[in-house]
C-alpha positions, 0 to 999 in steps of 0.5 A: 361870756364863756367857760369851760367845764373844767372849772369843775375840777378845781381841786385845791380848793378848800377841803369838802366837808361831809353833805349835809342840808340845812338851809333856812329861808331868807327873802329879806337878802334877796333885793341887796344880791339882786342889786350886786347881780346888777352891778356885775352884770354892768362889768360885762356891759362896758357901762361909762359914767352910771352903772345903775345906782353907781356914780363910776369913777375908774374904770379898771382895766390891765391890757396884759392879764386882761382884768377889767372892772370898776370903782365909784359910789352910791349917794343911794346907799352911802357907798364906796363901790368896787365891781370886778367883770367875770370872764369874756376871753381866752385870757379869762380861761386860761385864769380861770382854770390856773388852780396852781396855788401860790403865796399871795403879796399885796400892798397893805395886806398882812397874810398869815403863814401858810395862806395860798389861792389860785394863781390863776386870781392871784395874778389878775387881782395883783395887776390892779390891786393898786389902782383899786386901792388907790381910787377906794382912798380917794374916794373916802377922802371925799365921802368919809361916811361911806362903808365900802362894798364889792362885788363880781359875777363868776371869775369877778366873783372870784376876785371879789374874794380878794378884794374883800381881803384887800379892802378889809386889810387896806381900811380896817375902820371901814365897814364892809360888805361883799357879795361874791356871785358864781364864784369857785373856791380859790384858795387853800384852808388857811386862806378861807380861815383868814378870809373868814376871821376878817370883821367885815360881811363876805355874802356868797351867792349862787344861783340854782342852776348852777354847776360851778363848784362851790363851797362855804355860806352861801345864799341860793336862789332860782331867781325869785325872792320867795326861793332866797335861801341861806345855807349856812356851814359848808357843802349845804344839799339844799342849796348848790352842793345837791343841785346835781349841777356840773361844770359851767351850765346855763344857770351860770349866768343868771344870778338873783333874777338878772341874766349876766351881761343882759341888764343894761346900766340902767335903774334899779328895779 
């Protein structure tokens, strides 16, 4: 995996309240963020036919932006899964460090005026929206009980944010949660406003040593149970915003105990 520092200097994200600290303990989300952690780093893997408690069913991928990534579901959980893998190419920079902002269009997706987010995760997520919602419908087709869940680890993070919309518009009776790992902020106020008002579970999650960039809710660990926090509002010191953390450091790719691209596609823990 790689990443450049520049990440940093993402600017047209989302505008930073004052700094404040108001985190509370939360060990009870530790295990799910464990497991989405898990599931992403199984997009770095390549893992074919299981990854983890996850019965894959396309493996998403598109040559020419090089976004990559998979869908199935968990008879574990009773859920229809959407996994997007983070950055492991020049191509995956050069996304990552695309901040020009631009008015998003997706199938099944209304956008109120004024929503903008980063060209640079636009333009990936657009290459395979279809195929992604396509395989999703399929999917409840044959476990309608399911809720639906997504997840990814850095730019596949930042892609869950889109996918969080996407499937909220796309399935409106469907429950929803996603989890967005390491992920920088990519979209205007009017966006994280929208992104926000949607009825679903948006968890963001970072880990302590990381210096990306980060804004809103989130929930921050150094890898342990015991030190899971949720830091409510926005730009929380007690949690990545006063980690003294810049740029694409190591702690980048560790999340909720698992390091990135290293945990295999096997069982859960």
């Amino acid at each position: 995996m790689k990443g450049f520092c520049l990440l940093a200097l993402i600017s047209q994200a989302i505008a930073a309240p004052t700094l404040q600290s108001r985190a509370t303990t939360d060990t009870s989300a530790f295990s799910p963020l464990a497991r989405a952690a898990k599931l992403s780093s199984a997009a770095y893997t390549g893992c074919v036919g299981k990854a983890f408690d996850v019965t894959i069913t396309k493996q998403i991928r598109d040559t020419l932006t090089d976004t990559q990534g998979y869908v199935g579901y968990s008879t574990d959980n009773k859920k229809i899964t959407v996994v997007m893998r983070g950055s492991t190419t020049v191509t995956d920079i050069l996304n990552d460090v695309d901040t020009t902002l631009v008015t998003p269009s997706l199938s099944g997706v209304t956008f109120p005026a004024g929503v903008q987010i980063m060209r640079g995760v636009n333009r990936p997520w657009s290459a395979v929206h279809d195929d992604v919602i396509s395989e999703v419908k399929s999917l409840i087709s044959k476990y309608p009980d399911y809720t639906l869940e997504s997840t990814g680890h850095s730019l596949g993070g930042a892609l869950t944010y889109i996918s969080y919309v996407a499937l909220s518009q796309n399935f409106p009776d469907k429950e929803i949660t996603s989890n967005a790992l390491a992920a920088f902020p990519i979209g205007n106020a009017a966006w994280a406003n929208f992104a926000g008002s949607l009825k679903g579970t948006l968890n963001r999650g970072n880990n302590a040593a990381d210096g990306v960039p980060h804004y809103g809710t989130e929930y921050y660990s150094s890898g342990l149970a015991l030190t899971c926090k949720r830091c409510d509002g926005q730009r929380d010191l007690s949690c990545s915003a006063g980690n003294g953390m810049v740029g694409v450091t190591a702690g980048h790719f560790q999340s909720f105990g698992v390091t990135l691209g290293a945990a295999g596609c096997g069982i859960l823990s």
